[in-house]
N, C-alpha and C positions, 0 to 999 in steps of 0.2 A: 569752503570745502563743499563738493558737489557728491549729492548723495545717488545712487545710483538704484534703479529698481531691479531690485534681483527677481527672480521669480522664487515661490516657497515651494518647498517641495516635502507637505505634509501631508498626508492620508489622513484623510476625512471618512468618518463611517459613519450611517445611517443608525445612531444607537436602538436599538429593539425593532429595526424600523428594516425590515429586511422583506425583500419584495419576492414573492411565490416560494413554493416547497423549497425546504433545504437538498442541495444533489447529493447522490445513497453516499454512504459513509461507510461501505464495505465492511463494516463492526464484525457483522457475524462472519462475515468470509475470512476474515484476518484472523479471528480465535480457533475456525476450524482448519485453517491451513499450518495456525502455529502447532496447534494439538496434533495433527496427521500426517502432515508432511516435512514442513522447514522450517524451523523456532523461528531461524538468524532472520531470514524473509520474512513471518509469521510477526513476528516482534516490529518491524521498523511499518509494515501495513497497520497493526495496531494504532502505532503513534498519530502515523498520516490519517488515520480515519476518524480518530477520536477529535481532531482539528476541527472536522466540517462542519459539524451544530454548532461550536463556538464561536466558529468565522463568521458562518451565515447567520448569526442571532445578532451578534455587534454591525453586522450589514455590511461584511467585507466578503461580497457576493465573488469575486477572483480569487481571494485567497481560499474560500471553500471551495469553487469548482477547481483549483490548483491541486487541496490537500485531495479532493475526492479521486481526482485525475492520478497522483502518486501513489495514492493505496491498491485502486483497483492494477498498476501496475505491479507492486510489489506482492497483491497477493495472485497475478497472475505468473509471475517469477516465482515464485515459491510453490505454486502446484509442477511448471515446467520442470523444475529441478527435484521434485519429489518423485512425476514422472521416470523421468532419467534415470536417476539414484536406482528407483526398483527395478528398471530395466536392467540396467549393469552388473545389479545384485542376481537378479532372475537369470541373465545368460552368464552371468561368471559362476553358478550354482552350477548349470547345467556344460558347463565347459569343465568345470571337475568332475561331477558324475563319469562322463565320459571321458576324462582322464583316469580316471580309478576302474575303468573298467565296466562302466555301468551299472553298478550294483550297490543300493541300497543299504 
């Protein structure tokens, strides 16, 4: 029987052994976009950002710059749609006003 060499395909990390600053972790950005503008986006930035000091501390320096990369997306999604939202709300206000006749 001929054994053959596979190659292994296991993730190796640098335990506590993580080389420069950890990348930002948009923490505070994700609590104040959940609180002010868009839970649904606000919540899953959360998730993504609370990753990156655990990535980067076990020394799975890609999997931190990954989650840091998906948070600061999610909490730029979630101010764009908060944007929007108030917009829509601010001229659908102002599109009744002026359907009622303008008057307060």
């Amino acid at each position: 029987m001929e054994v053959q060499n596979q190659p292994q395909h296991s993730q190796q990390f640098n335990s506590g052994n993580a080389s420069g600053p950890a990348p930002k972790t948009w923490l505070a950005e994700s609590i104040i976009v959940t609180i002010l503008c868009c839970q649904i986006f606000g919540i899953i930035a959360i998730i993504y950002s609370s990753q990156v000091e655990s990535k980067h501390r076990i020394g799975d320096i890609q999997g931190a710059l990954d989650s840091s990369r998906k948070a600061k997306n999610w909490v730029i999604a979630a101010v764009a749609t908060g944007v929007v939202l108030i917009a829509v709300f601010f001229f659908t206000g102002i599109l009744a006003a002026i359907a009622d006749g303008g008057g307060f």
